[in-house]
NUFIPA-754770 format. One record per atom (N, C-alpha, C): x, y, z; residue in three letters. Coordinates in steps of 0.05 Angstrom, whole numbers, padded with zeros to 5 digits, always signed. Layout:
NUFIPA-754770
XYZala...
***
This chain:
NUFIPA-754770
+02373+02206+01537unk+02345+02200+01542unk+02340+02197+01572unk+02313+02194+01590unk+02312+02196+01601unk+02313+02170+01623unk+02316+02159+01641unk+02328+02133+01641unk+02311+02109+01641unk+02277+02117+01653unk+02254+02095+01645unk+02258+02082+01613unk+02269+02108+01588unk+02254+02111+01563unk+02291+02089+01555unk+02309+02090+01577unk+02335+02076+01565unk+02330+02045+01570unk+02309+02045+01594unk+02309+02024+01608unk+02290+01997+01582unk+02272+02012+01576unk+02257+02000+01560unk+02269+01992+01532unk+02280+02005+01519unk+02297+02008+01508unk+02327+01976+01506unk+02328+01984+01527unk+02346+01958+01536unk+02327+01938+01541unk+02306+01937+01549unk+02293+01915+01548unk+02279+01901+01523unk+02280+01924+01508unk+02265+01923+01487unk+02285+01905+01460unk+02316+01904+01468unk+02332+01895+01454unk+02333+01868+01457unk+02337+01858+01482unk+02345+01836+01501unk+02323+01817+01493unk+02297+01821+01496unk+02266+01803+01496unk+02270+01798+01454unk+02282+01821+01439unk+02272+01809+01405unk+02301+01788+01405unk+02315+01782+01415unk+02339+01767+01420unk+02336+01729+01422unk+02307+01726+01432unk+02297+01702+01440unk+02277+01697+01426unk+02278+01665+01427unk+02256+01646+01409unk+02235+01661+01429unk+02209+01644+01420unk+02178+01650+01426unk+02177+01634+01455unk+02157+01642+01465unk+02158+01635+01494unk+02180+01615+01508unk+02203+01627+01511unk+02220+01622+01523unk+02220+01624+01561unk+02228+01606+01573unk+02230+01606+01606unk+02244+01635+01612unk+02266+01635+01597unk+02278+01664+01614unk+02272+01689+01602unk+02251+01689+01583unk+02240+01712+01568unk+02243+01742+01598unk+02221+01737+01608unk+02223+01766+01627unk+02245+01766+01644unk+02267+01742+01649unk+02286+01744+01657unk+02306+01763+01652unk+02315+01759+01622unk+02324+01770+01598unk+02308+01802+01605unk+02294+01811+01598unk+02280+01834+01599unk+02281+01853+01619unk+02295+01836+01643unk+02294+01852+01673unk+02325+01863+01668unk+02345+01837+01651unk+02365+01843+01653unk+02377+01868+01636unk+02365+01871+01616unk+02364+01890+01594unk+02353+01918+01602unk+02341+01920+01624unk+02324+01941+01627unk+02340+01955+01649unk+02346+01935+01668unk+02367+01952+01686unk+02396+01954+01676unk+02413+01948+01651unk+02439+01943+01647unk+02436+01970+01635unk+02406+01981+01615unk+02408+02003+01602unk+02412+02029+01617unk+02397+02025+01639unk+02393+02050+01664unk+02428+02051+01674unk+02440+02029+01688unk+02462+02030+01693unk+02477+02048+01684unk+02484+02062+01655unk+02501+02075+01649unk+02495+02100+01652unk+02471+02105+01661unk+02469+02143+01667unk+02468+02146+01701unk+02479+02120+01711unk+02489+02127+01742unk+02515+02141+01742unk+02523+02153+01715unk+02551+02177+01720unk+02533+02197+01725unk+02513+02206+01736unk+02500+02230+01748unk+02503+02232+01781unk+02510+02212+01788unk+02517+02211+01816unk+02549+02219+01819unk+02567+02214+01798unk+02594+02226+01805unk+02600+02261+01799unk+02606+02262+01823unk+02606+02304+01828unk+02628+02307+01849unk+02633+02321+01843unk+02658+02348+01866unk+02641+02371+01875unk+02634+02377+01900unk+02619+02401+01908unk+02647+02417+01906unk+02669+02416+01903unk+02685+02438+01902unk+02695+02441+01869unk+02671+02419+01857unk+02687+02436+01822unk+02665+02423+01809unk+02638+02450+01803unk+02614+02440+01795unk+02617+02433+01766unk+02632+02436+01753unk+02642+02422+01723unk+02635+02398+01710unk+02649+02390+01743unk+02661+02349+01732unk+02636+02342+01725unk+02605+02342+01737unk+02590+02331+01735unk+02580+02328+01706unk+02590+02352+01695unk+02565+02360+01656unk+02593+02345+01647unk+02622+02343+01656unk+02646+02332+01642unk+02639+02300+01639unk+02624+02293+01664unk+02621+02261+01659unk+02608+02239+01651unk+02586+02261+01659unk+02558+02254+01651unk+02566+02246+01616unk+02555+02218+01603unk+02556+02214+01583unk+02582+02215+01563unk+02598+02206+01590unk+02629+02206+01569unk+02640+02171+01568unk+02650+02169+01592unk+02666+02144+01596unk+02644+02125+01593unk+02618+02118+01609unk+02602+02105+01621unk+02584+02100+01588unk+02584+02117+01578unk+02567+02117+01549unk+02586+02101+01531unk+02614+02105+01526unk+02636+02097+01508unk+02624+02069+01494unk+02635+02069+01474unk+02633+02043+01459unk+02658+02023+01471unk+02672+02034+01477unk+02693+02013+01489unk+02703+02005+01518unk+02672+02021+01532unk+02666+02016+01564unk+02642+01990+01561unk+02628+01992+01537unk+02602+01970+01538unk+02608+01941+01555unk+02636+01935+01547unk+02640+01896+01560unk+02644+01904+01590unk+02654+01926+01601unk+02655+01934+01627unk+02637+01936+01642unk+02618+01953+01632unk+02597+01959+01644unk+02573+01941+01639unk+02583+01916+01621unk+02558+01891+01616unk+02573+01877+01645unk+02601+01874+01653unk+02610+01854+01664unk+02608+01864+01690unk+02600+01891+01701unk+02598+01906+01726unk+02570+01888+01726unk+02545+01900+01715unk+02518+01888+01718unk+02516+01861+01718unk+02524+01846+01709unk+02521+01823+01705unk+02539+01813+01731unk+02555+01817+01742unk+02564+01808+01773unk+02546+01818+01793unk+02540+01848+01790unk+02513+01846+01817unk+02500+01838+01807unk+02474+01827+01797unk+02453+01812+01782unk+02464+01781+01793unk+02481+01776+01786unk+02491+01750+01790unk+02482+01736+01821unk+02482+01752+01836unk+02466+01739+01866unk+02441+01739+01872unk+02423+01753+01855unk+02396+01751+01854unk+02393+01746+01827unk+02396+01727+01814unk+02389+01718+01782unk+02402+01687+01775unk+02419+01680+01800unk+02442+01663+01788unk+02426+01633+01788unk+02405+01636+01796unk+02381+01608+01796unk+02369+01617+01767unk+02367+01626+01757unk+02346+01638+01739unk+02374+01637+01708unk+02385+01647+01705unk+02406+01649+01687unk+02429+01645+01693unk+02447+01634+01672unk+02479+01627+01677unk+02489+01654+01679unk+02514+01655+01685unk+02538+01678+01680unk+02536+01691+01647unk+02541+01667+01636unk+02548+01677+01605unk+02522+01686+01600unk+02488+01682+01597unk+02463+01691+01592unk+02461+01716+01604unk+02473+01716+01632unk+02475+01742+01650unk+02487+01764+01627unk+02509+01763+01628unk+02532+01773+01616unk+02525+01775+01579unk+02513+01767+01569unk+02505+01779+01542unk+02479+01800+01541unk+02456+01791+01561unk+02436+01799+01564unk+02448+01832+01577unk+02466+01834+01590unk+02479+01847+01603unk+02493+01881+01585unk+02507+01864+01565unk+02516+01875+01549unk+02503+01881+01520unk+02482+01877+01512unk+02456+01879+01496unk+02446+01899+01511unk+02437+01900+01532unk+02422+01926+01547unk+02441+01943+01548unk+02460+01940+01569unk+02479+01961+01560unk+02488+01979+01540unk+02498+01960+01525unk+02500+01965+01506unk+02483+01996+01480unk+02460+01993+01487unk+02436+02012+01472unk+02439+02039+01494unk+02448+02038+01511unk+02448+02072+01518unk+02469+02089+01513unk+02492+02092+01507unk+02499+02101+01490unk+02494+02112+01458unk+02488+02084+01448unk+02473+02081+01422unk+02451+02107+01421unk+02431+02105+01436unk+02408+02113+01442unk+02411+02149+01447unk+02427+02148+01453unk+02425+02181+01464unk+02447+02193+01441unk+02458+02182+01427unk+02468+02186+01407unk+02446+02205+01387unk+02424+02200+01396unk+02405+02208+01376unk+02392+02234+01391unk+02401+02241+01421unk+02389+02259+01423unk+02394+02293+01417unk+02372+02310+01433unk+02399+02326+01435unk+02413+02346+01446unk+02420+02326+01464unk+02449+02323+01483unk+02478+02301+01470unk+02469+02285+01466unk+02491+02274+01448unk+02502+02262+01473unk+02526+02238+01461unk+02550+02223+01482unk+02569+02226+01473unk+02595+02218+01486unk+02619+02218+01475unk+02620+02190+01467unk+02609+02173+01440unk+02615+02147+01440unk+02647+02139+01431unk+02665+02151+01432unk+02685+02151+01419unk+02708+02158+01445unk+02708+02167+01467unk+02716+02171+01486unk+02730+02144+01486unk+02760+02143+01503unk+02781+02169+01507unk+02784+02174+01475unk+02787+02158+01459unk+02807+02160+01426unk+02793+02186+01420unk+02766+02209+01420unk+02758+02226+01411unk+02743+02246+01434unk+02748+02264+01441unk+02730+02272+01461unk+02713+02302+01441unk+02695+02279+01430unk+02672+02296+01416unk+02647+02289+01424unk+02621+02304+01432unk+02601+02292+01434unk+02585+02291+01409unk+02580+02258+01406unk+02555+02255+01378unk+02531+02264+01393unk+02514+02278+01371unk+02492+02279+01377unk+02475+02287+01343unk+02459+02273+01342unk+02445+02278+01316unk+02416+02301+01322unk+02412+02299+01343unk+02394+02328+01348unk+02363+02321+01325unk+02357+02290+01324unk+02336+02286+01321unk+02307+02279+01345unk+02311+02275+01370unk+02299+02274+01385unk+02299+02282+01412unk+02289+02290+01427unk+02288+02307+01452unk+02295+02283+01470unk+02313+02295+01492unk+02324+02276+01522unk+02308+02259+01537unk+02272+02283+01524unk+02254+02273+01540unk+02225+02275+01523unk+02212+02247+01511unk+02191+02250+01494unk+02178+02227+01497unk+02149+02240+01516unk+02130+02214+01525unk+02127+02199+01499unk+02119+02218+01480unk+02102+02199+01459unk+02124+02167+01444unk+02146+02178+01446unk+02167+02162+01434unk+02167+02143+01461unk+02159+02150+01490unk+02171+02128+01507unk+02138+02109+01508unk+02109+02124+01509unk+02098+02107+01500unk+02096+02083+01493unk+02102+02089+01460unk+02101+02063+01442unk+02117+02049+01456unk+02147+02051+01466unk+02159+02036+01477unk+02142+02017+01497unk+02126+02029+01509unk+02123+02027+01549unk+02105+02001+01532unk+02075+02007+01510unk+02063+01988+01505unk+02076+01958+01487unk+02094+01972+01468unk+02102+01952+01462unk+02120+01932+01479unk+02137+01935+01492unk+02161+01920+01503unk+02135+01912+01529unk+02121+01924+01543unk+02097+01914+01562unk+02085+01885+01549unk+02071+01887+01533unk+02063+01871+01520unk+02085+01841+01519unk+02096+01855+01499unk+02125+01828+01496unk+02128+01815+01534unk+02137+01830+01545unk+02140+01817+01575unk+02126+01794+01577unk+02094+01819+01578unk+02069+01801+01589unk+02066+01767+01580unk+02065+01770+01557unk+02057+01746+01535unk+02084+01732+01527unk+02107+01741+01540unk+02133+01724+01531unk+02140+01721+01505unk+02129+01741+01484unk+02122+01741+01474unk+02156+01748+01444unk+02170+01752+01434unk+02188+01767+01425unk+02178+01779+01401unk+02164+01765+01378unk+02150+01783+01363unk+02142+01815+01368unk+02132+01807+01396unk+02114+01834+01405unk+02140+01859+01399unk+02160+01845+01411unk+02188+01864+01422unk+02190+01875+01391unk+02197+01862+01376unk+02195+01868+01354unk+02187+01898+01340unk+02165+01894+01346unk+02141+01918+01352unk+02147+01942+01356unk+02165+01947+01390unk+02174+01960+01397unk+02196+01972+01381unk+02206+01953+01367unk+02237+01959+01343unk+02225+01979+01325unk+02210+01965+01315unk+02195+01987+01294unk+02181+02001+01306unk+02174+02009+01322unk+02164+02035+01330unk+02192+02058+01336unk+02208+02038+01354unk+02235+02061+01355unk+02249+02072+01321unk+02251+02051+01311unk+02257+02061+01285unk+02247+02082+01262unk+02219+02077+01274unk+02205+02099+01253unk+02201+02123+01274unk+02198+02123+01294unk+02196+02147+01308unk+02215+02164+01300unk+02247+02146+01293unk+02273+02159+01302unk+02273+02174+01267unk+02255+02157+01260unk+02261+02159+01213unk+02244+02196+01220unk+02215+02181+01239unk+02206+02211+01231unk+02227+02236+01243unk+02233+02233+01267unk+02247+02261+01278unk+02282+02269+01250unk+02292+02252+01247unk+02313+02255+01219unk+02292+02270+01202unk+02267+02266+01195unk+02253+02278+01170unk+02254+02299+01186unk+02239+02307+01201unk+02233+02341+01214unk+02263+02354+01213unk+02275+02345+01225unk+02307+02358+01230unk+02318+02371+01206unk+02315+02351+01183unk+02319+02360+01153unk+02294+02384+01140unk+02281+02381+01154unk+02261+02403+01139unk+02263+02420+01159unk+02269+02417+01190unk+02276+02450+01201unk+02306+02468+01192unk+02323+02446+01183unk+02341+02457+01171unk+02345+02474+01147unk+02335+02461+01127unk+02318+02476+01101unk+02300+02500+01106unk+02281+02506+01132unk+02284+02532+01138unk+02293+02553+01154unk+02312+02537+01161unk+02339+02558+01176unk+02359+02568+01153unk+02360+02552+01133unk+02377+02559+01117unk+02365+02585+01093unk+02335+02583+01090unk+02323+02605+01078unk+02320+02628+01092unk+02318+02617+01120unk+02309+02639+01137unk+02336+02662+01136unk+02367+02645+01144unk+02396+02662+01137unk+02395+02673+01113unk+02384+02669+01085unk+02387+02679+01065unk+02368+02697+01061unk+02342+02698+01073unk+02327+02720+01070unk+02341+02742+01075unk+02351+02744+01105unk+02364+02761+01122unk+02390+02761+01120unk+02404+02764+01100unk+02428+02759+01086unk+02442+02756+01104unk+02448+02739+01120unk+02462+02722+01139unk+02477+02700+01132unk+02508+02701+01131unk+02522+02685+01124unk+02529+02676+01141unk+02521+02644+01154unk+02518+02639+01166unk+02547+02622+01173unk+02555+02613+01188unk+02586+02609+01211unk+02576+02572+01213unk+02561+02574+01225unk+02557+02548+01236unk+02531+02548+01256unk+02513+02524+01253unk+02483+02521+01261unk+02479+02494+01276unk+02461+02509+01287unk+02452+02476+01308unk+02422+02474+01310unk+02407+02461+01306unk+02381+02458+01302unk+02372+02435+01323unk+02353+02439+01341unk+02349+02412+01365unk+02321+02419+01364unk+02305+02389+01366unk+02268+02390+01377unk+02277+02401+01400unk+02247+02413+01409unk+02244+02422+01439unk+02236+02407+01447unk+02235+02407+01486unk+02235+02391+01503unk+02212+02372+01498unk+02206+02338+01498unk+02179+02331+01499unk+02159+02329+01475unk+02176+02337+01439unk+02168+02336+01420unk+02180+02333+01405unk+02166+02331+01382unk+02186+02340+01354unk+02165+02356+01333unk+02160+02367+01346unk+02139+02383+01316unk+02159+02423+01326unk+02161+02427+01350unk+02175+02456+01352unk+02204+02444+01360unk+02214+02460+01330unk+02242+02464+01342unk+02259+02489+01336unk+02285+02479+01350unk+02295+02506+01355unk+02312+02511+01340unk+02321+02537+01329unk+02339+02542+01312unk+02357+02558+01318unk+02392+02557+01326unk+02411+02568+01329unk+02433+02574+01310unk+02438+02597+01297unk+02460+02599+01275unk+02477+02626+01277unk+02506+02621+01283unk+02518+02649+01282unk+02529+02659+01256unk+02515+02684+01252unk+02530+02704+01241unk+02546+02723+01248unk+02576+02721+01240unk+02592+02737+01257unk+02600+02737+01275unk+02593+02751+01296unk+02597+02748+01323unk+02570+02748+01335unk+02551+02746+01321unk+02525+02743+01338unk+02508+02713+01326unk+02493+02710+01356unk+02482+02688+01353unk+02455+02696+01347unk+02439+02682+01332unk+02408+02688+01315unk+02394+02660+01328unk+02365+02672+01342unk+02349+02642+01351unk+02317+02646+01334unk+02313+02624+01327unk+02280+02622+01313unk+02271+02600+01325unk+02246+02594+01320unk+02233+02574+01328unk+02221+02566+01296unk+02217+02546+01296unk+02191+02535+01275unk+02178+02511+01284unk+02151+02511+01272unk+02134+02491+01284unk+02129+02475+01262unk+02126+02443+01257unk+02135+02430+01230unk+02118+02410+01234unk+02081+02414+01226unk+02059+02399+01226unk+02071+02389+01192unk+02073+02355+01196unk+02080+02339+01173unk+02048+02349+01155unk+02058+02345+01131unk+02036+02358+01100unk+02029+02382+01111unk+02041+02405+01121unk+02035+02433+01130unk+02058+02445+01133unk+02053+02466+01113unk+02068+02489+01113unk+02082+02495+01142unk+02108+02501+01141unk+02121+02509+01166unk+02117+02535+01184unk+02111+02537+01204unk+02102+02564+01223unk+02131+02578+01230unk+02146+02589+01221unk+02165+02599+01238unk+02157+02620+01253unk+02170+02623+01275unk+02177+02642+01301unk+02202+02657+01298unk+02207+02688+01286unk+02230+02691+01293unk+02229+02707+01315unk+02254+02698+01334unk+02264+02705+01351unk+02291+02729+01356unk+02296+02730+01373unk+02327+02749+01398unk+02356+02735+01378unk+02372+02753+01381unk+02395+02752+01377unk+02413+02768+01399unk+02442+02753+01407unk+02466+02754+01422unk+02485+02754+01404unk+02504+02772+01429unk+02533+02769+01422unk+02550+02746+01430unk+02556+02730+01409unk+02575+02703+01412unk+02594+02724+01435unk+02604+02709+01464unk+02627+02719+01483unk+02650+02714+01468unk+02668+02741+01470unk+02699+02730+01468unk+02707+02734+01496unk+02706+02708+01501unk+02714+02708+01525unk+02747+02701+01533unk+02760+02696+01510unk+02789+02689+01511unk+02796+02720+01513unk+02788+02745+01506unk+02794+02767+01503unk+02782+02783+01527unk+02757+02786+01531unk+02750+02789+01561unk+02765+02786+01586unk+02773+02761+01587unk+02780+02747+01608unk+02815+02736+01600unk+02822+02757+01591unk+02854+02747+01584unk+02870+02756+01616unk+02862+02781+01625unk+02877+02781+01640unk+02880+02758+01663unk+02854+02741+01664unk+02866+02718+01687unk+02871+02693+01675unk+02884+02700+01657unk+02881+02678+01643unk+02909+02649+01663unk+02900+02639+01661unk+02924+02619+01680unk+02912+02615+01712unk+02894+02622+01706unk+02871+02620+01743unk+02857+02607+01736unk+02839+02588+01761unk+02821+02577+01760unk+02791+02580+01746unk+02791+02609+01747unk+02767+02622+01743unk+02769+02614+01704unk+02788+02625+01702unk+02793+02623+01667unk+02797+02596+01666unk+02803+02579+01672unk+02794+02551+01660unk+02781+02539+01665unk+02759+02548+01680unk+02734+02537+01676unk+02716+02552+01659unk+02721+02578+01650unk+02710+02584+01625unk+02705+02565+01596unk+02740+02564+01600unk+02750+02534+01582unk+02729+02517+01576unk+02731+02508+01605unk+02724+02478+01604unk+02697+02484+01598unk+02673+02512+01604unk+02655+02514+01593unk+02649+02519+01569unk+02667+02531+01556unk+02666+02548+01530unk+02666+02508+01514unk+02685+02492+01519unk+02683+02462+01507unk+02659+02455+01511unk+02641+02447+01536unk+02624+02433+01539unk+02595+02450+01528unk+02593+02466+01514unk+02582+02488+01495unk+02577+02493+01473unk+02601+02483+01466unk+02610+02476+01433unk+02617+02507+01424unk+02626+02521+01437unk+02630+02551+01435unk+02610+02566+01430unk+02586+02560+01438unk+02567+02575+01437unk+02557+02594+01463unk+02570+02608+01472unk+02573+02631+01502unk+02556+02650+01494unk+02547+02651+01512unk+02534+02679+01506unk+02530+02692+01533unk+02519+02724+01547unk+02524+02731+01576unk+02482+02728+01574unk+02484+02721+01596unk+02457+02716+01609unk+02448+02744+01610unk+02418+02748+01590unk+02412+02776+01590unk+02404+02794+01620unk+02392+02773+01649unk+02385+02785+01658unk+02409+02782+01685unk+02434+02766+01676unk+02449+02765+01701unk+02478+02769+01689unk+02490+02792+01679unk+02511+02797+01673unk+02534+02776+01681unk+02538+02771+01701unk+02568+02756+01717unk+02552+02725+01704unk+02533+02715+01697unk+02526+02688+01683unk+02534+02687+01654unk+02551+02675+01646unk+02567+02665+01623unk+02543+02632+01618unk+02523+02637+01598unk+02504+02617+01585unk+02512+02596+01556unk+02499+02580+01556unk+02501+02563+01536unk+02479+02566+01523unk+02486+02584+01494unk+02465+02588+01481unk+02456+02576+01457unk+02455+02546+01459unk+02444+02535+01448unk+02417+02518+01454unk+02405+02527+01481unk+02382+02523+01500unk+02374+02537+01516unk+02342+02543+01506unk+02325+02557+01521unk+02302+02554+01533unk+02281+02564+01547unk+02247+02546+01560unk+02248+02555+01534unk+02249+02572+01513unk+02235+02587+01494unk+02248+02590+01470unk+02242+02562+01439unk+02260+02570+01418unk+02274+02588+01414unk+02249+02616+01414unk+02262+02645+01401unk+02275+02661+01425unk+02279+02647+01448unk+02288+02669+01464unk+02324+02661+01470unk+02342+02692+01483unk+02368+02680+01489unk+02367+02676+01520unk+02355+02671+01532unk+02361+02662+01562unk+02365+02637+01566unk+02395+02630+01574unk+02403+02605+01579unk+02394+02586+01604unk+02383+02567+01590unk+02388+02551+01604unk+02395+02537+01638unk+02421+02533+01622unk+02442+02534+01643unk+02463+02558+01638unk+02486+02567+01661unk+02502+02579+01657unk+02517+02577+01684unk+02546+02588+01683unk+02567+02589+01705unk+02570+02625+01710unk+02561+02618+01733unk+02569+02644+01749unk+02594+02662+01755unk+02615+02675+01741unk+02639+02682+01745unk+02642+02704+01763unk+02666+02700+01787unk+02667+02709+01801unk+02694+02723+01799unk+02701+02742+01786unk+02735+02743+01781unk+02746+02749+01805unk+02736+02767+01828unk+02749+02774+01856unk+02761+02753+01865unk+02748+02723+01856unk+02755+02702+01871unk+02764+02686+01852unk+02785+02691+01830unk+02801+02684+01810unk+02809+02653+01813unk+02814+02647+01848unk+02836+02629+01850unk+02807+02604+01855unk+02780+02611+01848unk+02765+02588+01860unk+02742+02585+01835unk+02730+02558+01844unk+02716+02548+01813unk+02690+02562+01817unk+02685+02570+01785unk+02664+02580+01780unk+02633+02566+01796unk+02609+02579+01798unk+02586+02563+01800unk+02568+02552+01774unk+02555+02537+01779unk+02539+02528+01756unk+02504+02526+01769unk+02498+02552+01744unk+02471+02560+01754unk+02447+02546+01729unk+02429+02537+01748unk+02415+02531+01724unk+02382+02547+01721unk+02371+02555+01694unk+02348+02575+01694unk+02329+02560+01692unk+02311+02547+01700unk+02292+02532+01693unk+02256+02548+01699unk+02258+02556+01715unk+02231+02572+01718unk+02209+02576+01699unk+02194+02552+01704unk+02176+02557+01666unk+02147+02573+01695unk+02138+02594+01678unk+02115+02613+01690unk+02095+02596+01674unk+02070+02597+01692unk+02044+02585+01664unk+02052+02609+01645unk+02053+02627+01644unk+02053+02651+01619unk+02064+02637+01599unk+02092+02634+01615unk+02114+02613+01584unk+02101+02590+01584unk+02096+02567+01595unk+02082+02546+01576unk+02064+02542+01570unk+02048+02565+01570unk+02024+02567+01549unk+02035+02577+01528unk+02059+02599+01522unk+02062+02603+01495unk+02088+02585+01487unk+02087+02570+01501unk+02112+02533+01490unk+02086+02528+01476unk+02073+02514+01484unk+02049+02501+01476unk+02037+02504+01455unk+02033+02533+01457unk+02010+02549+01439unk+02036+02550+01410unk+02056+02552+01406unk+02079+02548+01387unk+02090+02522+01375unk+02082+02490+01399unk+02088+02471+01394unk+02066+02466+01380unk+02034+02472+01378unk+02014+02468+01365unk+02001+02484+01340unk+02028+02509+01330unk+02025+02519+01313unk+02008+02547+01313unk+02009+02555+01346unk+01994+02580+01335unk+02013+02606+01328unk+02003+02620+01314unk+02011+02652+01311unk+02024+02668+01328unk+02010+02663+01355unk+02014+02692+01382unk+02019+02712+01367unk+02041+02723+01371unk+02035+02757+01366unk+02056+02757+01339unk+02080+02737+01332unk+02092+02734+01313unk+02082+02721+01279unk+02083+02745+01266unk+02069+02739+01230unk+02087+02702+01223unk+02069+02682+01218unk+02085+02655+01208unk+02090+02670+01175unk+02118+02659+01174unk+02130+02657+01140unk+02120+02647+01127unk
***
């Protein structure tokens, strides 16, 4: 998530924790709000000579379930010289680790996922029910946990609980019903399908995206999923899954080839070549555009220069053209594709 929407979040834990107008209520709330942000400062650790580490770290160690007392006991010592009139060590240090605590948790649900299981598992969870980044979900947050502050209030915080909760109940419901038509959609098109990944798009949950390989090729749709309304699908482009262990055998034991690796992992083996930049090896499981295959992100391979690390390019370029037809698809229209 994005780190205002972690921050609140953590605050939002810390404030339902306390009796009713309590002295250190917004105390508590300051501490929860920054302990949550704390853990996505692994975006500042990078190597300009190995653009990798950064997607390697981001949300591994710093997220862990078994970094939480660390990274409550990091915050809670700086805090400690501007707070130490205001709260003890031990109030520091729980409030600390309660905020903390929820960002990991939290992004668990997005989808990007964490490694909460890091070192003992280096898998990223991700349940791929809510987007990294969704005003409406940070909203309710911003008013409810606002409120609670204001009025010292913890009931209010409360509030905020159940709003995270049902937001999180509704995006699980969509996820399950865009799945159910990814899975009709492969059987229409007699597609025996390999393995699927289904994520909201950026900033919602009513369009999402649909990724499933058949074979060696990857298949993208969109559908748009207005609750009591029939589903709009978009079908979209299909790629060739990379074999890139076969491509790229001959360097294999060079730098260049293991950062393929290390991309082909941080991917979930979903490669595909960037339609409009050949030498870009993409992650095609993200696009500006459900139905389209233009990645994302991707790493630039340079084989002349075998012995040095790949680049990491990212596509972001939204034209008004494309988000008007984001838009016009997040709100269910037709454009030029027949809905199922």
């Amino acid at each position: 998530m994005d780190p205002v929407t972690h921050g609140l979040i953590g605050a939002t834990a810390t404030q339902s924790t306390l009796s009713t107008n309590t002295d250190i209520h917004r105390s508590a709330a300051i501490v929860g709000l920054l302990a949550a942000m704390t853990a996505d400062l692994d975006v500042l650790i990078s190597n300009a000579n190995d653009p990798l580490l950064n997607l390697e770290i981001h949300r591994q160690f710093s997220h862990s379930l078994i970094f939480i007392p660390v990274g409550a006991l990091i915050v809670a010592s700086l805090l400690w010289f501007f707070m130490r009139n205001r709260l003890s060590f031990k109030q520091l240090y729980t409030f600390s680790f309660i905020g903390y605590g929820t960002a990991g948790l939290a992004d668990m649900f997005t989808s990007y996922g964490t490694k909460l299981l890091w070192p003992f598992l280096d898998e990223r969870f991700s349940w791929n029910i809510i987007s990294v980044f969704d005003p409406l979900f940070s909203l309710g947050i911003i008013l409810a946990a606002g409120f609670a502050f204001y009025y010292r209030n913890p009931k209010t915080a409360w509030l905020s609980c159940g709003w995270i909760l049902l937001y999180l109940l509704f995006g699980f419901i969509q996820h399950e019903r865009a799945e159910t038509v990814a899975q009709k959609l492969a059987y229409n098109q007699n597609h025996q399908v390999n393995r699927m990944v289904i994520k909201p798009t950026i900033a919602n949950t009513l369009l999402w995206s649909i990724r499933y390989e058949t074979g060696d090729t990857l298949y993208a749709h969109g559908v748009q999923l207005t609750p009591f309304a029939d589903p709009v699908i978009y079908e979209g482009e299909s790629a060739g899954i990379l074999d890139w262990q076969k491509q790229y055998a001959p360097y294999k034991g060079s730098v260049v080839y293991e950062d393929i690796k290390r991309f082909d992992q941080l991917s979930e083996g979903y490669l595909i070549r960037h339609p409009k930049h050949e030498d870009v090896i993409g992650d095609g499981r993200y696009a500006m555009i459900p139905t389209k295959m233009s990645p994302l992100w991707g790493i630039q391979v340079d084989t002349s220069h075998a012995d040095q690390h790949v680049s990491f390019q990212t596509f972001r370029n939204s034209t008004a053209d494309l988000r008007t037809k984001f838009l016009n698809m997040v709100f269910g229209q037709f454009l030029e594709i027949e809905a199922k």
